[in-house]
N, C-alpha and C positions, 0 to 999 in steps of 0.2 A: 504494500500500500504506500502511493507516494502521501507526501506531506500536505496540507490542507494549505492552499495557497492565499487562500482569505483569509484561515490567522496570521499567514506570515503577514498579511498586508495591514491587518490592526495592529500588529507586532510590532510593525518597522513606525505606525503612526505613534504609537505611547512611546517609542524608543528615538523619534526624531532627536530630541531637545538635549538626548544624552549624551556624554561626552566618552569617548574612550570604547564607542559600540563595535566591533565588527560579527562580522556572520559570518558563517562556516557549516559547510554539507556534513553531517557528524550523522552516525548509526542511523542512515537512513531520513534524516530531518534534517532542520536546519537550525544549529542554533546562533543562540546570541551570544555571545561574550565580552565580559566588562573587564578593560586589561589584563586580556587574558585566558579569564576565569569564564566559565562557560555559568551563562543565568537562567534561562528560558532556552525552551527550544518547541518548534513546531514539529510533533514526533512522526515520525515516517508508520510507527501504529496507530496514529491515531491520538488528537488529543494534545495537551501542553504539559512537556516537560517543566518541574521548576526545582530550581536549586536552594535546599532550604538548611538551616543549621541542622544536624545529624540528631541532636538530642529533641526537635522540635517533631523529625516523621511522625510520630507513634501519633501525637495529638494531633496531627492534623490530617492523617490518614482516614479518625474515627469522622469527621467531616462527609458530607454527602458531595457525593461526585468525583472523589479521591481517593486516590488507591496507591500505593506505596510502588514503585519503580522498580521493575524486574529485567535483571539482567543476567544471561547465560544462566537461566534457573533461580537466579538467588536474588532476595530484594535489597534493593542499593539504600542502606539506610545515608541519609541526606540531597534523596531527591524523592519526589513525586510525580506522579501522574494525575493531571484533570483532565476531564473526561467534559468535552462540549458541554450537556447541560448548566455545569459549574462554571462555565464563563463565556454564558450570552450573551450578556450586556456588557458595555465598556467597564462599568466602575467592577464588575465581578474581575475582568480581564487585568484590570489596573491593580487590581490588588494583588491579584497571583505575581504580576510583573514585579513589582516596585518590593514584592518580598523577597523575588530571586535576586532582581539587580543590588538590592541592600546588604544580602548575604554573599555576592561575588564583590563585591565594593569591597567585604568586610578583608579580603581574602589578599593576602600579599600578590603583586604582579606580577605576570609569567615573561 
């Protein structure tokens, strides 16, 4: 499944203003990166990646429309997966965004 190209396109809107953004074709999607550090991404299964503090998954998993980030079988504690219903509207979108970008902010540069 390719990437949803109309998130990418709200993606790049919320992510205009920002500074230090680039984007990079990664496991299938496309993600975003803040110096570096990969924030968001528009998943190639489906849905938005987002990069969150590792002690923060468990809480935010239990959340409707989120589900914990499974890689090579096993789940990647400090990311997530939202699932379209969870970010229909801008400000549901802007939220997931501005928690990944603040957590790759937090993150020393590559």
């Amino acid at each position: 499944m390719a990437y949803d190209e109309d998130l990418v396109n709200r993606l790049r809107e919320l992510l205009a203003a920002e500074r230090g953004i680039d984007e990079k074709r990664m496991f299938g999607g496309l993600a975003f990166l803040i110096n570096g550090n990969m924030a968001v991404a528009a998943s190639g299964g489906g849905g938005l990646m987002v990069r969150v503090p590792p002690e923060d998954t468990a809480a935010l998993v239990a959340r409707a429309h989120v589900e914990p980030m499974i890689m090579a079988g096993r789940e990647t504690r400090g990311w997530i997966r939202v699932e379209d219903p969870g970010m229909r509207t801008k400000r549901q979108l802007e939220s997931w965004v501005t928690r990944g970008i603040d957590y790759a902010r937090s993150l020393p540069p590559k």
